[in-house]
N, C-alpha and C positions, 0 to 999 in steps of 0.2 A: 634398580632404582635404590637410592642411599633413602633408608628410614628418614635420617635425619631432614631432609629436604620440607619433610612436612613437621607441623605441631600444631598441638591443642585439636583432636578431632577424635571424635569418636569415631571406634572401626566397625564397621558395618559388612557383616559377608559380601552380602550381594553388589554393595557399590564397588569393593575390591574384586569382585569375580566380572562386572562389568568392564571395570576396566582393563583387567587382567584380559580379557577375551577380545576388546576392541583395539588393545594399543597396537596389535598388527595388522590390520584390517579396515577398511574404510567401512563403518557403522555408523546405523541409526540405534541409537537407543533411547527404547519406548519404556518411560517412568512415572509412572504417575506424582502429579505438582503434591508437594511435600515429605517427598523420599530422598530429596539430596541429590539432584541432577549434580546440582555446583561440584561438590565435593567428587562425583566422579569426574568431570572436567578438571575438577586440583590434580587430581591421580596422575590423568595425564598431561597435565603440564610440566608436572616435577619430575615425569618421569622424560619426558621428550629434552626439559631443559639439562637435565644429566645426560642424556643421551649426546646433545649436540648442542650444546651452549653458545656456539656462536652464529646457530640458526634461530630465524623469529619464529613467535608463535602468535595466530589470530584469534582473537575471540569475538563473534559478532552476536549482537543482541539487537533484539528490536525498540526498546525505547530508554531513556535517559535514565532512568530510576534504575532498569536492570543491569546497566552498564558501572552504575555506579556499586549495586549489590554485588556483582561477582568481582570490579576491578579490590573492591574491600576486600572481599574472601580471601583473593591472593596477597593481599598484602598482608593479613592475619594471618595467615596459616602456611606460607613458605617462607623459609627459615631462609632463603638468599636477600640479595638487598631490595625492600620492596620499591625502590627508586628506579628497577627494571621494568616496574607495570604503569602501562599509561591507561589512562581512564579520559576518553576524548572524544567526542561529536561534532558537528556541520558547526557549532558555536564558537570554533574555533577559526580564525580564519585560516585558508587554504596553504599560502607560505608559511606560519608559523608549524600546521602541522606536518608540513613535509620536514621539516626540524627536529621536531620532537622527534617524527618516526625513528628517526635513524639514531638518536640518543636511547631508546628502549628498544627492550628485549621481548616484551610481553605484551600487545595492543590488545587494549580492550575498546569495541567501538560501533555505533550503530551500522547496519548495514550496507543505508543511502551513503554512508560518509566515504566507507571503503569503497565501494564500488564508484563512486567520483575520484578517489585517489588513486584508483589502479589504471581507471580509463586513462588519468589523467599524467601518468607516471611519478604521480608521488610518493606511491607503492611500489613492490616490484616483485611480482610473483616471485623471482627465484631467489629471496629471500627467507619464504618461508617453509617451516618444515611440519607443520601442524597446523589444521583450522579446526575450530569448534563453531557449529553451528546452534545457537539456542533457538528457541522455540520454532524447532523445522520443519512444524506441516506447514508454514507459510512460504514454503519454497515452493510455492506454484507461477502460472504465470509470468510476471513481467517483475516479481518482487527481486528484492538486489539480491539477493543470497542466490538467485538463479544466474544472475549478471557477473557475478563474483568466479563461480563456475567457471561459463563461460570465457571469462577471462582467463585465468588458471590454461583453462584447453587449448586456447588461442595460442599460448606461449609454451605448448608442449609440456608443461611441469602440474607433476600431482604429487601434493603432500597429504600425508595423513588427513583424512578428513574423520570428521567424526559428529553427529547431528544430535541433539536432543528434543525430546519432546514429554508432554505426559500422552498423547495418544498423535496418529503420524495422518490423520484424515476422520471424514465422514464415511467414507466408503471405500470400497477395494481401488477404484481408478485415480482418486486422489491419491491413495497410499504407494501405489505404483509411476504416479507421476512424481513425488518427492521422493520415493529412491533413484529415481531416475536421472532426477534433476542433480541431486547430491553427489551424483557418482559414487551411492554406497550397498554395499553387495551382500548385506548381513546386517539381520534385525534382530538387536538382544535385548529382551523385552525384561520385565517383571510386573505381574499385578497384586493385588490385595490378595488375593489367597495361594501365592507361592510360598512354600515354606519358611523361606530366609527372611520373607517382608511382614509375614502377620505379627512376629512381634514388637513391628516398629506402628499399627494400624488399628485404628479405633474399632474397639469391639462391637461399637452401637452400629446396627445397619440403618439405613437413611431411613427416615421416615418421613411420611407423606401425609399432611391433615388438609382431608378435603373439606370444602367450602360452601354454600350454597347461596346463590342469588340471593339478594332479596327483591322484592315485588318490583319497588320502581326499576329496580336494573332491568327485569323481565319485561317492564313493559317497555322499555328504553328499545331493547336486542328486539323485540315485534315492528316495532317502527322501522328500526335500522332494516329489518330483512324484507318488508316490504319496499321499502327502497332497492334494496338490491335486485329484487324478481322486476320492480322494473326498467333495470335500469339493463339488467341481462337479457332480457325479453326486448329490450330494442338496439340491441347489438346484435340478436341471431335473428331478428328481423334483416336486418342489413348486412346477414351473409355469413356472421365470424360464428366458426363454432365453438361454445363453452362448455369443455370437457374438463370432469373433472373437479378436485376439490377447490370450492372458489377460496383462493387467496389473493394476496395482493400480489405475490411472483404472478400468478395469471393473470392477474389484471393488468399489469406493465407489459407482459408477450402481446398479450389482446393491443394492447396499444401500439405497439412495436406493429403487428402483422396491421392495423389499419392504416399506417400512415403509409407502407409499401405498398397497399389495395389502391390510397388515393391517387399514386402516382401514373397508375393503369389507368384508372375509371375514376375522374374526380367527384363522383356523384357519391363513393365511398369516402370522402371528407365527411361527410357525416356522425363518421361512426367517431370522431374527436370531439361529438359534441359528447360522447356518455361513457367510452374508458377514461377520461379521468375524474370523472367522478365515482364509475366504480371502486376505483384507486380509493378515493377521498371517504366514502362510505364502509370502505374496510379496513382503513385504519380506524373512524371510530370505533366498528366493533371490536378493533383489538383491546383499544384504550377503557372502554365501557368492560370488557370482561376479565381482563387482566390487570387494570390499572385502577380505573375509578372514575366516576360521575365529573368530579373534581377536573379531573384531567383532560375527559373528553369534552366537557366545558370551557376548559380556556383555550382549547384547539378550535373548537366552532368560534368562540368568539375572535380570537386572531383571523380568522377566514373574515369573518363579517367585518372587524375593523378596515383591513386592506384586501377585499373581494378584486385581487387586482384582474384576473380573466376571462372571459366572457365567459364559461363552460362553470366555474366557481359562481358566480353570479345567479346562471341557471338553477345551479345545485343549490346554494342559501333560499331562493325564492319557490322552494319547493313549498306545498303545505306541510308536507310531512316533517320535514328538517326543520320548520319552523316549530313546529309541535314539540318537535327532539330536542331541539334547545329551550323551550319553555319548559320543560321536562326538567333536563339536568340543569339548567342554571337554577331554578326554584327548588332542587332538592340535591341540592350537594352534600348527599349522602357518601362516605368515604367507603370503599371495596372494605369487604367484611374482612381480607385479608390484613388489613389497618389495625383494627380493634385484637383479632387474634395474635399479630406481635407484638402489640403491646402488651397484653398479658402473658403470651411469651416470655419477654425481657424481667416484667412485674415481679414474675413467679419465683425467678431464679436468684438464688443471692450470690450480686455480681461484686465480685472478692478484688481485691487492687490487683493482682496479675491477670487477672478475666480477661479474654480477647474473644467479640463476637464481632463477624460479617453478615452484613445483610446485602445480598445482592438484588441489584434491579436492571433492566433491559434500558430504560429508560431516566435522563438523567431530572426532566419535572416529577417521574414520581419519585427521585433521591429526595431533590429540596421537599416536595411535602411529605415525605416520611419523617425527612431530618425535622422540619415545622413540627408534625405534630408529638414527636418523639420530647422532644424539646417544651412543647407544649405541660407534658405528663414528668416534667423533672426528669426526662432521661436524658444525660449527658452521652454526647455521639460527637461524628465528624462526618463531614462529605470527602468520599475519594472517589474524582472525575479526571476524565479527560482534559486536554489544552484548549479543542474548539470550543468555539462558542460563536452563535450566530446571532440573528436578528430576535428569532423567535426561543431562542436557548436560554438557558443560565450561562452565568460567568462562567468559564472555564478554569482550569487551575495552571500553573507555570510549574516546571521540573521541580523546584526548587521546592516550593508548597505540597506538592505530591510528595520527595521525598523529605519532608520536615514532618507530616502526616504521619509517613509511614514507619520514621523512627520513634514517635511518639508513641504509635501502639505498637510498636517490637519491644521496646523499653518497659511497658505497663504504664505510662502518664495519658495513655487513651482507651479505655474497654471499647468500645460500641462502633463500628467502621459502616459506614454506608455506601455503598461502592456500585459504578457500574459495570461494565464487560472490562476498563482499565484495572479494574483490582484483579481479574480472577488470571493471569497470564502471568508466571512464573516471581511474582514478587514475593520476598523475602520478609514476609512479617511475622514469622515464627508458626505455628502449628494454632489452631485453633479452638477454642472451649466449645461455642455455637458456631455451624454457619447456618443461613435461613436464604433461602432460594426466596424470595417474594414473586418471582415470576418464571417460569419454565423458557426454555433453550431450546431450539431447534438443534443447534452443534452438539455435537458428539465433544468437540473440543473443548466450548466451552462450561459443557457439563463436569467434564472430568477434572476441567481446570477449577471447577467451583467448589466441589467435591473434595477435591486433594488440599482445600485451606482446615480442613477437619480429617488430619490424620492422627493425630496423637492419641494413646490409646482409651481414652474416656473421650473423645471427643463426639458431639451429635449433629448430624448433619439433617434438617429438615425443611423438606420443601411443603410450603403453601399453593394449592391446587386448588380452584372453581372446578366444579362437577360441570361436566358437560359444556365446556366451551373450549375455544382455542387451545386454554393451557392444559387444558387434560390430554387432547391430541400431541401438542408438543413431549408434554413427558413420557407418553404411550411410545412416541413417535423414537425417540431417541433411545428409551431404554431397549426398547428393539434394535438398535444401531449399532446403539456400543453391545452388545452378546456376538451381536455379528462382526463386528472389527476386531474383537477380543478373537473371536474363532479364528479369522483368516489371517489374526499374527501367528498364534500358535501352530494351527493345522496347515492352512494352506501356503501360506507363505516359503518352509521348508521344502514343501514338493516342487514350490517356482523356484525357488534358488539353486535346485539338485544338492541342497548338501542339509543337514538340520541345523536349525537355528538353535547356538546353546541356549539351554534352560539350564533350572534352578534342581528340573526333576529330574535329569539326566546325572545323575549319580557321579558317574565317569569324569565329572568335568569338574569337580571339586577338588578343591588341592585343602593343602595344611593352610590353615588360617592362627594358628598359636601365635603367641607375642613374640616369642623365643626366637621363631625362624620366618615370620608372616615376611617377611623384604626380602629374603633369598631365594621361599618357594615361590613368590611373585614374581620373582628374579626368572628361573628357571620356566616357570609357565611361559613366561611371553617368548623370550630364548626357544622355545619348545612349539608355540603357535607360527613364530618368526619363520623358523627352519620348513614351517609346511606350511605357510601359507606361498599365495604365489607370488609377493612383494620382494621385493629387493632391497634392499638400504644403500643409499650413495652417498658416500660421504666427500666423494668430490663435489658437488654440488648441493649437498645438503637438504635433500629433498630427495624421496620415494620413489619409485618409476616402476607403475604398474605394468607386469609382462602381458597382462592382456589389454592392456591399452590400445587404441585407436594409432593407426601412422599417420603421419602428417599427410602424406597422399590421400588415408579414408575419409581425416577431417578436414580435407580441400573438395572433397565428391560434394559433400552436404551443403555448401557455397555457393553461391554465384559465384562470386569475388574469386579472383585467381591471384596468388602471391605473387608479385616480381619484383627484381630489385629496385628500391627509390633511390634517386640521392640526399643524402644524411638529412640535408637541412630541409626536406621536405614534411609538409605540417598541414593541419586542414584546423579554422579554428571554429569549434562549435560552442552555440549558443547551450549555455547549461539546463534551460527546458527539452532540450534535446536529449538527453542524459535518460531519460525514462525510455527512450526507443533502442532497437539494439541494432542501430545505423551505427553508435560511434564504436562500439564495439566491433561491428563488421569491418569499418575502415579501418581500425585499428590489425584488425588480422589481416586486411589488404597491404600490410606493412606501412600504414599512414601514419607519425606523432599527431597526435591530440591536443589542443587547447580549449580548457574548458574557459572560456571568456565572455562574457554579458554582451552583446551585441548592439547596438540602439536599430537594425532593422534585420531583417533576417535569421534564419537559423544557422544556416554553413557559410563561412567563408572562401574562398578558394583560391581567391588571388587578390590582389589590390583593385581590379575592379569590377569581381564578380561575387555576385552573391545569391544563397538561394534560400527561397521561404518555402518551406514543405507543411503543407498542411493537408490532412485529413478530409476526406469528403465531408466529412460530418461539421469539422471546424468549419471549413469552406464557404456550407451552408448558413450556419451559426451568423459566420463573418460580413455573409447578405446581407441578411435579415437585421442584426442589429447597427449597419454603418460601418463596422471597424474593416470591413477588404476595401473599400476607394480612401479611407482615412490611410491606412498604412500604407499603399499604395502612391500616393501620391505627395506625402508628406517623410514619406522612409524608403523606399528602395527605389523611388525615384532620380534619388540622390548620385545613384549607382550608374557605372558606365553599362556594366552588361546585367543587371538584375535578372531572374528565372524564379517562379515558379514552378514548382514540385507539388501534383497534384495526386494524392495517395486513397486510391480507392476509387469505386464509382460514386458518380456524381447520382446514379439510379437508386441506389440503396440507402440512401442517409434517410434517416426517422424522423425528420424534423419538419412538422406542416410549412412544406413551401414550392412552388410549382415547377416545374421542369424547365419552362420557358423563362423562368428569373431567374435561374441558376446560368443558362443558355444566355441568357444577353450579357450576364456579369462577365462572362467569362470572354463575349464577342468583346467586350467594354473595356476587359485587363490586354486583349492582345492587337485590337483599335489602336483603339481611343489612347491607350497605355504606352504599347508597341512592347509589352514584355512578353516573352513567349510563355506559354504554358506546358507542362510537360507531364504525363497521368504516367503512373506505375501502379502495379498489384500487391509490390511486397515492399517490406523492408529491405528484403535484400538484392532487390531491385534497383532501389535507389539510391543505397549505396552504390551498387553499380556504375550506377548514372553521376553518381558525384566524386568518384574515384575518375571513373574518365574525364569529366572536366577539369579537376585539379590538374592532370597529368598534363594537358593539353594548355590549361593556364600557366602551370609552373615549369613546363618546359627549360630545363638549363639553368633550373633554379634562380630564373626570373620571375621579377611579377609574385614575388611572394605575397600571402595576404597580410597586412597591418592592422593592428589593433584602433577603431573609432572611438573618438573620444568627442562629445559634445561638450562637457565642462572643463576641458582644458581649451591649450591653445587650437583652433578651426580656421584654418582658410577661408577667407572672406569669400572668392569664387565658391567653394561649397555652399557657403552658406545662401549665397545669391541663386544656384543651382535650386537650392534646398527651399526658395522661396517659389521661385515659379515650377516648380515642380509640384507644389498644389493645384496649380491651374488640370481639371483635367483635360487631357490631350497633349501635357507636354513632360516629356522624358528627358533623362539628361542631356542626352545627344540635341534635340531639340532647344533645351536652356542655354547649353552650349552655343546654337544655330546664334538665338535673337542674342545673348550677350554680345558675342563677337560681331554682331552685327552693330546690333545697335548701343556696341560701349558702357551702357549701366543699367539699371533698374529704371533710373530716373528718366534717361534717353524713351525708355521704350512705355513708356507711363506719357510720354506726349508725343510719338510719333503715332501717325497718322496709320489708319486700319489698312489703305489697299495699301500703305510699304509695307505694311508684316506681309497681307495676302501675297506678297511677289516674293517673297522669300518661299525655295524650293521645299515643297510639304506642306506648307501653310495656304489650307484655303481660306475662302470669306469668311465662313463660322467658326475656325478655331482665330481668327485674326480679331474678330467680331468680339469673340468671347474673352480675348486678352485686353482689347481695350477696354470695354464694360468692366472688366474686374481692375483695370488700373483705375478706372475714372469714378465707378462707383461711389454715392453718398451711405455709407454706414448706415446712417437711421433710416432708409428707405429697405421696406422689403422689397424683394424679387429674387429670380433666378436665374440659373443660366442656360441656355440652349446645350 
């Protein structure tokens, strides 16, 4: 790599021995947040864009702020034209950024956005020759950075990958499913007392000032726990057993396992009259010992203003909860942890470059910090999230996060008040204070909180109540992280069969001098290149692992079988689709992708078939509140051949509601409707299943599907379709039947009930119930048979 590619950066051993080790090797590297993740990402890109300058490189980050922090870095600090680096998100519409891509060399970009452009081909994996993944223990599950993968594999091609994190999980099986996921084979870690990093790391160790109740809190937490003995005592009356530390994860399983009891034995619907109140009883004691009187205050009174369920009703008209709110609304006493950082803040003489964070779990206890902070002449800011709900504060927009955040990079803001949005790899310089106001379950986001107080004076102090929730929490974690910390260093090496370089391994240092630091860098990776077991292609421009999977291994793991399509074959899916790994799978089925808004269903498949895939659990949801005979009959009616796609048991879904009304909906969609319904187990299933119908639809590449459009021009026949298609019991084919029969709308609005009856299909009561809905007076209530 040419020195010159970089400037203005301080050289730091370890971030050059990081990347020195990872630039031939597909790695996770594990950093703690404010050691210069970014800058080892510079490494490698300056060194990949000298490598292969006319191959891309990806960079993906999780939110808008951070996209915009590292797309700057590269524009700062590589010496090529920074008019190669795009900085771009979902805010962009879809065509302009298939544009952009292909003008830049450099993509910096959220991870939903890429992984919609790959599905979508506006990407094209073998373009690139390098991915950085930032903050990669979120490569679990269904998150895009796993979809992105997947994609990648789908189309044979691995480029350099390379993952960052400050810590890679909570526990060993998380840590093993995001290497897993990343397809990275080597974990090069560094912590606070490796030799190359202590002298970049605050000498002060955290410290912890514990807390004590005061009175009214104690007698607040006696009420609250009498509630809960009996609220648990009439839950293992009625069967469920409650083992275990009670929290509110147990109270939601407990909930979970009652609603599948009632579906057996409906006499166990009972037990929905008192998990969610347990639920509702353990959040106050979190908010009562973590938070404050305050807080747990305007949570009961929010219940009491819109007590909207019957089970909430119960719970408010308890005596006890009435007692508990006479309590803390008459003594809004503020958590002693209020008063202590204020004196905190008081004590300190906060200097015009001063940067202190204060974190919290919660974003009402931001605003009344920021309230009383503000109260006492301390100039502060709120840094929150974008949501915001009924019962929330305002939220913030990208734009006001990062105007925030350059205000206190710069020094024109000491004081940040922040919740779980501040502590995930943001760019606000090294910090003077941080102050935990509340303890962490995560391992993650401990460390993530941690790592805003690296600089070498810097103190990091967590506020702790004796004896409640938050003391457990912090007990709970520091135990976690000793243990994740061990099974990078020890265990990890013995699962990989090889050791993971370190900082102690002597042997693995080169010359780091000014004089020759670009050639001995030179040489190392040249020297890792030659024995690892990658290959570099420069026909294709992209990597090609020798132990890679063959296309035959990653066809086993499939339902889906590849065969050949003709060119113009396409399936168009609805973009809420996009979270399942259906268009993925059709996509490996060799299907093109159209990610396009739909106005009825999820897949397309031809010009007159379409299908809604919903979830057992949606299903139920879609009973219960009206929206399945609304969509039904007002949207995929419309359709020649509509299908339902039914995914999951209809037995297993959590949601109070009885077997036998799920059982008629469904006699009612394939009646009354005439749409067929069709149940699968998997995703890849289904896929299955809608790969065969496309084929069968677009046979000879007819019958392709076209895009609906309700506000442009619409066929008056649809529309007429699309009017008696509300009636239930009439399908298009059936709209079809009376149009052609009886000429118009208006025709069949005065013909007579036994002419429809004599029409083939149409008995008395569906002919009965056409007329009454033509003839009907508006301001008369009734119904319909």
């Amino acid at each position: 790599m040419e020195q010159s590619l970089i400037k203005d950066i301080e050289t730091r051993t370890y971030q050059e021995m990081l990347f020195a080790e990872s630039a031939n090797q597909n790695s996770l590297i594990v950093l703690p947040t404010g050691l210069g993740k970014t800058i080892v990402m510079l490494y490698l890109v300056a060194y990949f864009i000298d490598k292969l300058p006319d191959k891309k490189i990806l960079v993906a980050t999780p939110t808008r702020p951070l996209v915009n922090q590292i797309a700057k870095t590269f524009k700062n600090h590589l010496t090529i034209d920074p008019d190669i680096v795009l900085e771009i998100d979902g805010s962009t519409i879809p065509k302009k950024r298939e544009k952009l891509y292909l003008d830049h060399t450099i993509i910096v970009s959220t991870p939903q956005t890429l992984a919609n452009d790959f599905l979508a081909d506006r990407l094209h994996t073998k373009d690139f020759q390098l991915i950085c993944f930032d903050e990669a223990h979120r490569a679990t599950g269904n998150y895009a950075y796993v979809k992105i993968m997947q994609l990648f594999e789908v189309d044979q091609l691995y480029p350099r990958v390379i993952a960052f994190t400050a810590t890679p999980g909570n526990n060993k099986e998380q840590i093993m499913n995001v290497l897993d996921n990343l397809k990275t084979k080597a974990v090069l870690s560094r912590f606070d007392d490796d030799p190359d990093v202590k002298p970049y790391v605050s000498s002060h160790k955290p410290k912890v000032i514990w807390l004590e109740l005061p009175q009214v809190y104690r007698d607040s937490l006696k009420i609250i726990e009498k509630v809960e003995k009996e609220l648990v005592k009439e839950i293992k009356d009625r069967g469920l057993l409650v083992q275990g530390y009670l929290s509110k994860t147990l109270a939601m399983d407990l909930q979970k396992q009652a609603v599948l009891l009632m579906k057996d034995d409906p006499e166990k619907g009972e037990l929905l009259n008192f998990t969610p109140n347990l639920i509702r009883i353990l959040h106050l004691r979190e908010l009562v010992e973590t938070q404050g009187l305050p807080q747990a205050s305007a949570s009961l009174t929010n219940w009491i203003i819109k007590p909207e369920k019957k089970t909430l009703k119960e719970f408010l008209d308890n005596p006890l909860i009435k007692d508990l709110h006479r309590i803390i609304s008459s003594n809004p006493v503020p958590h002693p942890k209020l008063h202590k950082l204020v004196d905190l803040l008081k004590s300190r003489a906060i200097k015009k470059d001063s940067k202190i964070i204060i974190f919290s779990n919660y974003r009402n206890t931001v605003d009344f910090v920021y309230n009383q902070l503000h109260e006492d002449d301390i100039h502060c800011e709120k840094f929150v999230g974008q949501s915001s709900g009924s019962n929330a504060s305002k939220g913030m927009t990208q734009k006001e996060q990062i105007r925030i955040l350059e205000e206190f990079k710069n020094g024109n803001l000491n004081i940040l008040i922040s919740t779980s949005v501040g502590e995930e790899g943001l760019d606000v310089g090294s910090c003077d204070l941080v102050i935990f106001y509340d303890s962490v379950p995560s391992i993650v986001r401990s460390v993530q909180r941690v790592g805003r107080g690296r600089k070498k004076q810097s103190e990091v102090i967590r506020l702790v109540t004796k004896n409640t929730k938050d003391a457990a929490m912090y007990f709970a974690t520091r135990k976690r992280e000793k243990s994740v910390v061990q099974f990078i260093r020890k265990e990890l090496p013995q699962i990989f069969k090889s050791e993971i370089k370190s900082v102690t391994n002597g042997n693995n240092l080169i010359n780091l001098s000014s004089s020759s630091k670009s050639k001995d860098l030179t040489n190392y990776i040249a020297k890792t290149e030659a024995d690892s077991n990658y290959s570099a292609s420069k026909n294709n421009g992209v990597n090609s692992l020798k132990s890679s999977p063959t296309k035959n291994e990653i066809l086993k793991q499939e339902v889906i079988k590849i065969e050949p399509l003709e060119e113009k074959s396409y399936i168009i899916v609805d973009p809420r689709e996009r979270h399942s790994s259906i268009p993925r799978l059709l996509k490996k089925a060799g299907w093109s992708i159209s990610l396009i808004n739909l106005p009825a269903g999820d897949y397309k498949v031809s010009e007159h078939c379409i299908i809604e895939r919903k979830t057992a659990e949606d299903f139920a949801h879609s009973v219960i509140d009206g929206r399945l005979f609304e969509q039904i009959s007002q949207k995929l009616s419309i359709y020649e051949k509509p299908i339902i796609l039914l995914h999951g048991s209809l037995s297993n879904v959590t949601i109070n509601i009885s077997k036998q009304a799920l059982s008629g909906a469904l006699a009612s969609i394939i009646l009354d409707f005439q749409i067929p319904v069709l149940q699968v187990e998997s995703e890849e299933e289904a896929a299955d299943f809608i790969v065969a119908l496309a084929k069968r639809e677009q046979k000879d590449n007819k019958n392709l599907p076209q895009v609906d459009s309700i506000s442009k021009k619409y066929p008056i026949q649809d529309i007429q379709r699309f009017v008696l298609g509300g009636i239930p019991g009439i399908n298009r084919s059936k709209a079809d039947q009376l149009l052609e029969t009886m000429g118009s709308i208006r025709s069949l609005a005065n013909a007579d009930p036994i002419d429809i009856s004599n029409l083939p299909g149409f008995g008395k009561t569906l002919s009965n119930r056409i007329h009454k809905l033509m003839n009907h007076d508006f301001k008369e209530e009734d119904s319909l048979e």
